[in-house]
ZADO-1210 file (C-alpha; in nm, 4 decimals, padded with zeros to 6 digits):
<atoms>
<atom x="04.8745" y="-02.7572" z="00.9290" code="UNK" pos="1"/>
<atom x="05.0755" y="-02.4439" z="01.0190" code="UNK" pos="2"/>
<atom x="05.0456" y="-02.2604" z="01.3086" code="UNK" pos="3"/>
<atom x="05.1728" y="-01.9477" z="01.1645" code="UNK" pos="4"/>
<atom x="05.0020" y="-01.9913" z="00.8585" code="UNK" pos="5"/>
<atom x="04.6594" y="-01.9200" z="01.1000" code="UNK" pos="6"/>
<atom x="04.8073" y="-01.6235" z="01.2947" code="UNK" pos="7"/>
<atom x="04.8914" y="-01.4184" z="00.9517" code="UNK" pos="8"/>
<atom x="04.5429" y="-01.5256" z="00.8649" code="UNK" pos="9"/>
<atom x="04.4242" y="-01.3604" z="01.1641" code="UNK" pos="10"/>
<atom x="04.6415" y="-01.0433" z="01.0580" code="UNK" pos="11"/>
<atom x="04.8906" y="-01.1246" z="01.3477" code="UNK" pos="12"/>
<atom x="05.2912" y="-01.1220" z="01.2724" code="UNK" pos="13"/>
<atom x="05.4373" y="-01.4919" z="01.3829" code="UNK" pos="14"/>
<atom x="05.8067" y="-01.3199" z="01.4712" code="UNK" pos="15"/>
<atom x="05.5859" y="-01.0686" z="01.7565" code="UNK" pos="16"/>
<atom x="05.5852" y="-01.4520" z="01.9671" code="UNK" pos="17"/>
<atom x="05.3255" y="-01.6167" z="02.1070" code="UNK" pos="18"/>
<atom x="05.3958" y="-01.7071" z="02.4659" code="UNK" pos="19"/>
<atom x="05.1184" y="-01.9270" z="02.6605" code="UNK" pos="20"/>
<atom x="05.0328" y="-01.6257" z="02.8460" code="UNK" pos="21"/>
<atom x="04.6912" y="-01.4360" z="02.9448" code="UNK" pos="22"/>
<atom x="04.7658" y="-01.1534" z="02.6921" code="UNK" pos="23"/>
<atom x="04.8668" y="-01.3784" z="02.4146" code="UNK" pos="24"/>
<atom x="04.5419" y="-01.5414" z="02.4350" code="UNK" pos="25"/>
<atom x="04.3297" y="-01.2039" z="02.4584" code="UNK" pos="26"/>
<atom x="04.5295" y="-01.0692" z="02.1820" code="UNK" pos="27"/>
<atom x="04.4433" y="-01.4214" z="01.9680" code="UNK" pos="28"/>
<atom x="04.0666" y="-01.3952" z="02.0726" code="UNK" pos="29"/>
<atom x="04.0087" y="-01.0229" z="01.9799" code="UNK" pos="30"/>
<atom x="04.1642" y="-01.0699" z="01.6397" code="UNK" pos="31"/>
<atom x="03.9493" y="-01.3600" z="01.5546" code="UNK" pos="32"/>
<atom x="03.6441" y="-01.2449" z="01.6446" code="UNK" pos="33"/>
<atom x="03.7181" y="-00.9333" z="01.3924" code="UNK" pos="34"/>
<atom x="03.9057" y="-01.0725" z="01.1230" code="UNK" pos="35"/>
<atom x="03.6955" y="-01.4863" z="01.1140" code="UNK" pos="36"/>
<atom x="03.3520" y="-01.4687" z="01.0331" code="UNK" pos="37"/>
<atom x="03.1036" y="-01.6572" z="01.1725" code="UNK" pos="38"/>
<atom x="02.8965" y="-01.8070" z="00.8735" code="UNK" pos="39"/>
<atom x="02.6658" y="-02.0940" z="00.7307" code="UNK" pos="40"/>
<atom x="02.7391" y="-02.1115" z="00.3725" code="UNK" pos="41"/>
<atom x="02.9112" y="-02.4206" z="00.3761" code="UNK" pos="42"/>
<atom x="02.5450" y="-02.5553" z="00.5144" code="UNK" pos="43"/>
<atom x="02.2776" y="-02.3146" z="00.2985" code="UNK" pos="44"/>
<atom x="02.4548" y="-02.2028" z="-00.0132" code="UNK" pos="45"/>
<atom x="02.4238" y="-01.8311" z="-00.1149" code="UNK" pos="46"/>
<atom x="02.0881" y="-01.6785" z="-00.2033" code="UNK" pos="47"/>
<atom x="02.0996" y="-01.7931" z="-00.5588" code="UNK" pos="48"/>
<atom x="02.2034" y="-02.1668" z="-00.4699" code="UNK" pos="49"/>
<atom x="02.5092" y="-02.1208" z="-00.7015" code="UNK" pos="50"/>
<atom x="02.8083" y="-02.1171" z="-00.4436" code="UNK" pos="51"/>
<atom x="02.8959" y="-02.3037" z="-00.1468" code="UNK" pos="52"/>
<atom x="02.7027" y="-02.5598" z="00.0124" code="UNK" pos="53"/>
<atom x="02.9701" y="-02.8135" z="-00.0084" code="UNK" pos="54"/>
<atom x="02.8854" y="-02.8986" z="00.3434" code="UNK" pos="55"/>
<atom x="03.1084" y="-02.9137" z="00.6952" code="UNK" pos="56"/>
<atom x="03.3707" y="-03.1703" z="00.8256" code="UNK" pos="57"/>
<atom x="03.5124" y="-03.1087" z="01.1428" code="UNK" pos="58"/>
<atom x="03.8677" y="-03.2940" z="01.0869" code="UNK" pos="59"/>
<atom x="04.1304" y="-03.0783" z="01.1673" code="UNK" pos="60"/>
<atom x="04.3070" y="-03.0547" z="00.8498" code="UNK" pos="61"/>
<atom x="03.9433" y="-02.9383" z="00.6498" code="UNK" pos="62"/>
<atom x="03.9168" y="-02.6574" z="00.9005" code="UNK" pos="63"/>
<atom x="04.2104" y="-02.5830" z="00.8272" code="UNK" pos="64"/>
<atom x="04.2081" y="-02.5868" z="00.5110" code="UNK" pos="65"/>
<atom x="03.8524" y="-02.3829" z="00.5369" code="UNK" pos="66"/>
<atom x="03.8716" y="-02.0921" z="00.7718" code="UNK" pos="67"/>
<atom x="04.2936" y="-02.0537" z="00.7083" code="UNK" pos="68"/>
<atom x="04.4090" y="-02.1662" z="00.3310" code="UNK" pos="69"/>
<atom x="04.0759" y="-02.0583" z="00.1910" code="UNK" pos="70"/>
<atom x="04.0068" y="-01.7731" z="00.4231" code="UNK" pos="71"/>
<atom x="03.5992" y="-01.8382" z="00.5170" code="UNK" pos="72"/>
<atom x="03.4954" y="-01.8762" z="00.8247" code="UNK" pos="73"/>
<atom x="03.1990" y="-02.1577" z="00.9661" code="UNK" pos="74"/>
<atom x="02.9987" y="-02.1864" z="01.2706" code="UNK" pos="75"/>
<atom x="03.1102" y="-02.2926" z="01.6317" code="UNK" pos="76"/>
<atom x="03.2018" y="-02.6218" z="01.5726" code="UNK" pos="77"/>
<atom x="03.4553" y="-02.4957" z="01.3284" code="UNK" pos="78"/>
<atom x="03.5708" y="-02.1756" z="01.4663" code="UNK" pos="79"/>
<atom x="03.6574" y="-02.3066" z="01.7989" code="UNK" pos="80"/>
<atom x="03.7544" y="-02.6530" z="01.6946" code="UNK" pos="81"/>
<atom x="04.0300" y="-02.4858" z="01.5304" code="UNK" pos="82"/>
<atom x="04.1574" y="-02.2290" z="01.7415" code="UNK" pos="83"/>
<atom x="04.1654" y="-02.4978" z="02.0459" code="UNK" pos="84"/>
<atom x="04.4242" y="-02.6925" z="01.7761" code="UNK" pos="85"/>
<atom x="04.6245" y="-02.3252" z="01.7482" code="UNK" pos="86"/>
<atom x="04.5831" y="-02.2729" z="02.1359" code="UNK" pos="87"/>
<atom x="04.7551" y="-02.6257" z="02.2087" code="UNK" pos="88"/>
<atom x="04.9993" y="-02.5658" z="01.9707" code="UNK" pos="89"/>
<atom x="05.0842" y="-02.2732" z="02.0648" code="UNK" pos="90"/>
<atom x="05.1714" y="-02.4453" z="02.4401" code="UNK" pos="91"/>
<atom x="04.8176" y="-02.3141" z="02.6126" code="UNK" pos="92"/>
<atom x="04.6226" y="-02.5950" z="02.8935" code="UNK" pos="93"/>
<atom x="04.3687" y="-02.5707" z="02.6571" code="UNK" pos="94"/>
<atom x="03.9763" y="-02.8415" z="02.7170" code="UNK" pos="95"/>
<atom x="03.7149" y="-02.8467" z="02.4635" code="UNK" pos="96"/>
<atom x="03.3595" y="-02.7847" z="02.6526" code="UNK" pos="97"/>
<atom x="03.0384" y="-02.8765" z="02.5904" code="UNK" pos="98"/>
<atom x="02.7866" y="-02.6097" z="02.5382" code="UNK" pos="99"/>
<atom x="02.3890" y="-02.6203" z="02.5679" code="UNK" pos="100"/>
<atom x="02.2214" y="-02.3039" z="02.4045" code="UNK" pos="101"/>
<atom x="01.8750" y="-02.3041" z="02.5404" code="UNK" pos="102"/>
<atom x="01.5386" y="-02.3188" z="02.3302" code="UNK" pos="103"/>
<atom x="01.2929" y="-02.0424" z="02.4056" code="UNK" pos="104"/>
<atom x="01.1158" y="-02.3245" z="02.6348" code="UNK" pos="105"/>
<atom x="01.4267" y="-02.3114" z="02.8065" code="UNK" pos="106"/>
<atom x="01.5325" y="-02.6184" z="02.7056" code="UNK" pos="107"/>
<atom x="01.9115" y="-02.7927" z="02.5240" code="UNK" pos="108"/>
<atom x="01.8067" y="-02.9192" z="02.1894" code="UNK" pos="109"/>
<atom x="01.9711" y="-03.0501" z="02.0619" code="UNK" pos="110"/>
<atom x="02.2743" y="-03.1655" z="02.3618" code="UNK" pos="111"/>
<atom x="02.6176" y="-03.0274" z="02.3306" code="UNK" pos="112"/>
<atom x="02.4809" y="-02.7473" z="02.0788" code="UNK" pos="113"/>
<atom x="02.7489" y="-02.5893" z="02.1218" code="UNK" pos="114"/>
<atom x="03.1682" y="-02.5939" z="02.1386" code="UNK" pos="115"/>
<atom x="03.3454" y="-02.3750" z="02.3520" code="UNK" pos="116"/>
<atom x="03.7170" y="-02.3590" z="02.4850" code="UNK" pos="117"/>
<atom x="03.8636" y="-02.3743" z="02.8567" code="UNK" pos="118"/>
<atom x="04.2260" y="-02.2262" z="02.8758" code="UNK" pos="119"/>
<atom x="04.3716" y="-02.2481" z="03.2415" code="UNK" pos="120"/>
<atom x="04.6107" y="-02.0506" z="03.3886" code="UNK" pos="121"/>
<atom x="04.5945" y="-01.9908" z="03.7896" code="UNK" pos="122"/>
<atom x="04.2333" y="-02.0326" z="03.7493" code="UNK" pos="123"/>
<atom x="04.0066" y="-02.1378" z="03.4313" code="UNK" pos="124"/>
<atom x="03.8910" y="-01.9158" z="03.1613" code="UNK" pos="125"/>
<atom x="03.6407" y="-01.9006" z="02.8966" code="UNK" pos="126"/>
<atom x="03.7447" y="-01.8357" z="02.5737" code="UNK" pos="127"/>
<atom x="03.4995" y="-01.8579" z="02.2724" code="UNK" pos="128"/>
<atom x="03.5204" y="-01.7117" z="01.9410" code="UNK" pos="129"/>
<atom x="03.2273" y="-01.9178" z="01.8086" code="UNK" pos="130"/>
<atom x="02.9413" y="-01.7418" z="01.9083" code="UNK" pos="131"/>
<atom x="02.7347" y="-01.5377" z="01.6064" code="UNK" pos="132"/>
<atom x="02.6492" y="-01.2123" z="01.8206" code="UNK" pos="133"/>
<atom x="02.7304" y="-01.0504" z="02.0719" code="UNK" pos="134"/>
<atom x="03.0981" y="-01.1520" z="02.0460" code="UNK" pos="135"/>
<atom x="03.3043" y="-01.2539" z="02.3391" code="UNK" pos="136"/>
<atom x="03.6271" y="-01.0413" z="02.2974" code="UNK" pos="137"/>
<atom x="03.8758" y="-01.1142" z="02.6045" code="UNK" pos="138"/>
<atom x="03.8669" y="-01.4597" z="02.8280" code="UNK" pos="139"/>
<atom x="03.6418" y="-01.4621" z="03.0657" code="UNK" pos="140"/>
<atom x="03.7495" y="-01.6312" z="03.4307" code="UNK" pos="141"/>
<atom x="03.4486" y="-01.9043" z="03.4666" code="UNK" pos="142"/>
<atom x="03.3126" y="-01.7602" z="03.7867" code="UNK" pos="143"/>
<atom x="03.3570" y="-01.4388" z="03.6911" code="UNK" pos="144"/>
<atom x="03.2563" y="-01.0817" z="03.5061" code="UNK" pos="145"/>
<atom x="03.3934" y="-00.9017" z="03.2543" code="UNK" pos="146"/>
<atom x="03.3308" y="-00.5789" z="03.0626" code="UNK" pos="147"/>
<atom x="03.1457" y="-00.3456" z="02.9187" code="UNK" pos="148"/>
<atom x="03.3301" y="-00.4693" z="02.5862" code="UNK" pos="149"/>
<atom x="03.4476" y="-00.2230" z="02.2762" code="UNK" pos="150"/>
<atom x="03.0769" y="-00.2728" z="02.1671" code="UNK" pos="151"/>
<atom x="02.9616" y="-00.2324" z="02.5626" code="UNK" pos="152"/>
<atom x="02.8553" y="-00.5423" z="02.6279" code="UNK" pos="153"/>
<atom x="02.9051" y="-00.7348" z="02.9571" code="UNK" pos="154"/>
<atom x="02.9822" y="-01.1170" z="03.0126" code="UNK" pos="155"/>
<atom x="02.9871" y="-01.3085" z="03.3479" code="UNK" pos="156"/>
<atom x="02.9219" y="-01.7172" z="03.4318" code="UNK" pos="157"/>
<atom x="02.7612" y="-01.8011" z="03.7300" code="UNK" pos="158"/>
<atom x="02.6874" y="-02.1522" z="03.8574" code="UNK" pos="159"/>
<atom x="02.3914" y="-02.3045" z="03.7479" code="UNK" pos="160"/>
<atom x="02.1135" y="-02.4852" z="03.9446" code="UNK" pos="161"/>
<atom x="02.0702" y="-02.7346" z="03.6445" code="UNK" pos="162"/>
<atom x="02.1505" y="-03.0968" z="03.6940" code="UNK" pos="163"/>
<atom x="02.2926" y="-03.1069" z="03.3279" code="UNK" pos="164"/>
<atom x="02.5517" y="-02.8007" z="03.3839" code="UNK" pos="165"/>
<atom x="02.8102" y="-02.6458" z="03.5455" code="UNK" pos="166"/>
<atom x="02.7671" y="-02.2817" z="03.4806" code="UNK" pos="167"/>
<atom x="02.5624" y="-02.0455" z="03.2618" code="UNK" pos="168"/>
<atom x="02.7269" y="-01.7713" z="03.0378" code="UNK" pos="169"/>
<atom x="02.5269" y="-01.4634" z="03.0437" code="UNK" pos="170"/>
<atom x="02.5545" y="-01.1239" z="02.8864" code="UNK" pos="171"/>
<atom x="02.4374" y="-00.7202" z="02.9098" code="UNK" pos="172"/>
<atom x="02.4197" y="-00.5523" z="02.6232" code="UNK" pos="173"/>
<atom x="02.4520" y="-00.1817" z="02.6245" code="UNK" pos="174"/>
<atom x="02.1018" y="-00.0902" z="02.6997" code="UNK" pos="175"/>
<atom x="01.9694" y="-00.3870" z="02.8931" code="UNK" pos="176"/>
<atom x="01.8884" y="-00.3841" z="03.2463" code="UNK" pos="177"/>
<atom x="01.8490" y="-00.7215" z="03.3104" code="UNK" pos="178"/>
<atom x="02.1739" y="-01.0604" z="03.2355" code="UNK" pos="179"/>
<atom x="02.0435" y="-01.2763" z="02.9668" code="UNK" pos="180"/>
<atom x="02.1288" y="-01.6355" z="02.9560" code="UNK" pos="181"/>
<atom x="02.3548" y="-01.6860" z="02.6704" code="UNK" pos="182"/>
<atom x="02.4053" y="-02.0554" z="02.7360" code="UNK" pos="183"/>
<atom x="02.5159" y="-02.3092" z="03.0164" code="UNK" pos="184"/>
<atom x="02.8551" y="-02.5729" z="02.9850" code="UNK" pos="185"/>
<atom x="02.9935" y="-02.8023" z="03.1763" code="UNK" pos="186"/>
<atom x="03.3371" y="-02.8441" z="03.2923" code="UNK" pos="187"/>
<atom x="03.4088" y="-03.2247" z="03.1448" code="UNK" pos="188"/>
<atom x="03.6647" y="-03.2218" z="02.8893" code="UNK" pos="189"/>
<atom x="03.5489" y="-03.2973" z="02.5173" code="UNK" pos="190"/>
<atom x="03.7326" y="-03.4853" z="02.1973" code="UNK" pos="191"/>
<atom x="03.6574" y="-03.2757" z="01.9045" code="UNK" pos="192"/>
<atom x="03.4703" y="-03.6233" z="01.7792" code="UNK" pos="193"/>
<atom x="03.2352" y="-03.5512" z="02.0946" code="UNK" pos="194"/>
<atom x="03.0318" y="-03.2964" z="01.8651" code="UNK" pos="195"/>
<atom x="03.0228" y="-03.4566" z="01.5474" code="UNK" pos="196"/>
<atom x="02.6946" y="-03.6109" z="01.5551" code="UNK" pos="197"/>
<atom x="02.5160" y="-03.2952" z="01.6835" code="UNK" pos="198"/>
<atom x="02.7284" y="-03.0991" z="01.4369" code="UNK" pos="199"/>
<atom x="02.5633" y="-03.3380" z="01.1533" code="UNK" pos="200"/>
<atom x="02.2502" y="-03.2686" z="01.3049" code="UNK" pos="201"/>
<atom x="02.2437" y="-02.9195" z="01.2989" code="UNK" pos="202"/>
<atom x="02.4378" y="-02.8944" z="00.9178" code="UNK" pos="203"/>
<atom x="02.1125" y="-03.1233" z="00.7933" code="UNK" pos="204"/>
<atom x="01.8049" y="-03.1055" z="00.9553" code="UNK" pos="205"/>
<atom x="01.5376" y="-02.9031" z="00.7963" code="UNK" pos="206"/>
<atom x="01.4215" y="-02.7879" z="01.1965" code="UNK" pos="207"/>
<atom x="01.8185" y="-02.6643" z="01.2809" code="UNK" pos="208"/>
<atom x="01.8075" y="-02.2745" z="01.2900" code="UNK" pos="209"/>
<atom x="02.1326" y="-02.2929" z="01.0289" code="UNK" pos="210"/>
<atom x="01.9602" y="-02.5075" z="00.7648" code="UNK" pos="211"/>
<atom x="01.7590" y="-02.1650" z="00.6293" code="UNK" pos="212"/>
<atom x="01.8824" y="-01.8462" z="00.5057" code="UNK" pos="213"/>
<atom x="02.2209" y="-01.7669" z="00.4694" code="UNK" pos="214"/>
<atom x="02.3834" y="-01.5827" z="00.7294" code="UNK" pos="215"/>
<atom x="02.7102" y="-01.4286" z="00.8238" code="UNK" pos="216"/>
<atom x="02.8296" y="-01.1974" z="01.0887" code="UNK" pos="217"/>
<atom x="03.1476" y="-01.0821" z="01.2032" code="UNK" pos="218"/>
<atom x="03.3149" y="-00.8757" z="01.4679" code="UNK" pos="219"/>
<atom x="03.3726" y="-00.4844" z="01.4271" code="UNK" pos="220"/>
<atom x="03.5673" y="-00.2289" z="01.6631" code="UNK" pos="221"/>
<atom x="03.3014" y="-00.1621" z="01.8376" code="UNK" pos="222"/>
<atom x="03.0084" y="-00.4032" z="01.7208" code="UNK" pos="223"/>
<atom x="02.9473" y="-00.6044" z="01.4558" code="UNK" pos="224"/>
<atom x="02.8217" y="-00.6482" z="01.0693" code="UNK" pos="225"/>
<atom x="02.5884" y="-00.8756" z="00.9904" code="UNK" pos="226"/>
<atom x="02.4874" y="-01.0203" z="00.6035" code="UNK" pos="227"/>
<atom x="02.1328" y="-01.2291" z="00.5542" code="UNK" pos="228"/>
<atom x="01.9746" y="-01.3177" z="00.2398" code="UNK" pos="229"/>
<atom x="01.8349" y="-00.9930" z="00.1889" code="UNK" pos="230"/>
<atom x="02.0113" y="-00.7626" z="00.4119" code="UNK" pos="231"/>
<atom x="02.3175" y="-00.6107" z="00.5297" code="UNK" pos="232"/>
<atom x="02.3235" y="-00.4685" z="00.9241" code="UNK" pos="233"/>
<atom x="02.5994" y="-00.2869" z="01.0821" code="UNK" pos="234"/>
<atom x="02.5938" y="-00.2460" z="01.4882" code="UNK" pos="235"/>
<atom x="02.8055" y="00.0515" z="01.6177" code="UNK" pos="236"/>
<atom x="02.7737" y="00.1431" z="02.0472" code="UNK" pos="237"/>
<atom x="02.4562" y="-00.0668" z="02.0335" code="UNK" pos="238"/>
<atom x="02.3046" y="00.0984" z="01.7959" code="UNK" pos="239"/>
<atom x="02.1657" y="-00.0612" z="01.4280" code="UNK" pos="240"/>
<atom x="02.1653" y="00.0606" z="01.0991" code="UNK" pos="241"/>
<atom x="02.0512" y="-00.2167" z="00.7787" code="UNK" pos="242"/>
<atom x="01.9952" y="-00.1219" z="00.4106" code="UNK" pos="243"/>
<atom x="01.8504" y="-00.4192" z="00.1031" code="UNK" pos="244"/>
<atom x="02.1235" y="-00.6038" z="-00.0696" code="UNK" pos="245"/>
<atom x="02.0024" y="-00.6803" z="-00.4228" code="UNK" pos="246"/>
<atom x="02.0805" y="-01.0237" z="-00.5141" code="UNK" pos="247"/>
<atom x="02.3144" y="-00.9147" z="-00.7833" code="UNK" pos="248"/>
<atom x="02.5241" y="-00.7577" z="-00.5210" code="UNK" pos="249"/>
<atom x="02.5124" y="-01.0535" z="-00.2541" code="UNK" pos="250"/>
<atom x="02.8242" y="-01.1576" z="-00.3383" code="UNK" pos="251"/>
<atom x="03.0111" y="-00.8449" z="-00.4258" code="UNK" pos="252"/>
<atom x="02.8851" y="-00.6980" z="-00.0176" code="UNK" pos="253"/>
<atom x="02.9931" y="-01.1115" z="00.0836" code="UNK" pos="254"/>
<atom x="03.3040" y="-01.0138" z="-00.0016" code="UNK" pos="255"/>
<atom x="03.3494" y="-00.6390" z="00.0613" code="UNK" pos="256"/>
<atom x="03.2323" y="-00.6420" z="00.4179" code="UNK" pos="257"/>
<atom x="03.3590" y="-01.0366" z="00.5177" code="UNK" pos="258"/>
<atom x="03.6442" y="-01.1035" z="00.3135" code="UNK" pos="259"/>
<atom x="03.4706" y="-01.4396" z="00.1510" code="UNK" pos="260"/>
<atom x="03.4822" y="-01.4917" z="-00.1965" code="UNK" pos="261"/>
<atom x="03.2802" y="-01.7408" z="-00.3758" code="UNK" pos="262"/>
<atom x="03.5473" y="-01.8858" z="-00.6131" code="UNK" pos="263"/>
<atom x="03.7062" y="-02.0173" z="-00.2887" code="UNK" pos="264"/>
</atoms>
């Protein structure tokens, strides 16, 4: 696995350097959030059940292989099970955390839904490029705020009053009043084997909310684009535009607007 193999994949220049540094690790998080799409096909297939769907492994050198040789991208487990490998290597204090995104009831189901990264320097940070939308673009100090964003969104964690976590991540968008709970963590350390079995779980179960329609989504300068099944969405300052996708086209706008081809 090579290091600078993944930073020209994120459009990044190896010879700029890399030191374990605050910026460094802002600059690393903006560009993959805009350049790695977050995406399920390795779990649904396309629309017409011709392409992908060979399934996910999270060992190290299949995601690498996966989101840097073949240039796709993959959900949580994969986008941020990689970069914490590029973030060690690269010389950052880098923890894998366990993340609970809550059910509408309020409720973790299934436990440790979620991977996000911990990067220390004279106090922790959260850094997560993992998350379908909004996008977290710059490490966020756990206890802290950050933002508005490029797309005008605003992150903080605050401590929660939940026996099973540590803190909650919460977020603004552009025209909210109101923080939404985006999910809580705790501060343990994780192995990467930690979330396999809730990773299998959510890749097979016909209840997971990735085991439908395709979907893919991936950062923008100042929002994001989004691909389902039947439609392609573009957020810009908050606001939405979405026009049909044919399903002769599907893969043609797969690859246009994501970079992700299916002979990959």
């Amino acid at each position: 696995m090579d290091p600078d193999r993944y930073l020209d994949r994120l459009g990044l220049d190896p010879a700029d350097g890399t030191p374990p540094t605050y910026e460094t690790v802002a600059r690393l998080q903006r560009a993959h959030v805009t350049t790695v799409p977050f995406e399920t096909l390795s779990i649904t297939g396309d629309p017409s059940g011709e392409h992908f769907g060979e399934g996910v492994s999270l060992a190290l050198p299949d995601l690498h292989e996966k989101l840097v040789e073949r240039e796709r991208g993959g959900f949580c487990f994969e986008l941020n099970g990689l970069f914490a490998w590029l973030l060690g290597e690269l010389g950052f204090e880098v923890d894998r955390l366990a993340a609970q995104v809550l059910d509408d009831d309020g409720d973790p189901r299934p436990p440790a839904n979620h991977h996000t990264v911990r990067v220390t320097f004279e106090q922790p940070y959260l850094v997560d490029v993992g998350l379908g939308t909004p996008k977290m673009r710059e490490p966020l100090p756990v206890g802290g705020r950050v933002g508005p964003d490029a797309a005008g969104v605003e992150w903080r964690t605050v401590e929660s009053d939940r026996p099973d976590a540590d803190h909650v991540l919460q977020t603004r968008g552009p025209a909210a009043d109101e923080w939404g709970d985006r999910y809580i963590f705790t501060e343990t350390p994780r192995e990467l084997s930690f979330f396999e079995a809730t990773c299998e779980h959510l890749a097979t179960a016909p209840e997971s909310n990735f085991t439908g329609d395709p979907y893919v989504n991936v950062g923008t300068e100042r929002g994001y684009a989004s691909l389902t099944a039947e439609t392609l969405t573009r957020v810009v300052d908050g606001e939405e535009e979405a026009e049909d996708v044919a399903p002769d086209e599907w893969l043609a706008v797969l690859e246009r607007e994501f970079g992700i081809r299916a002979e990959r």
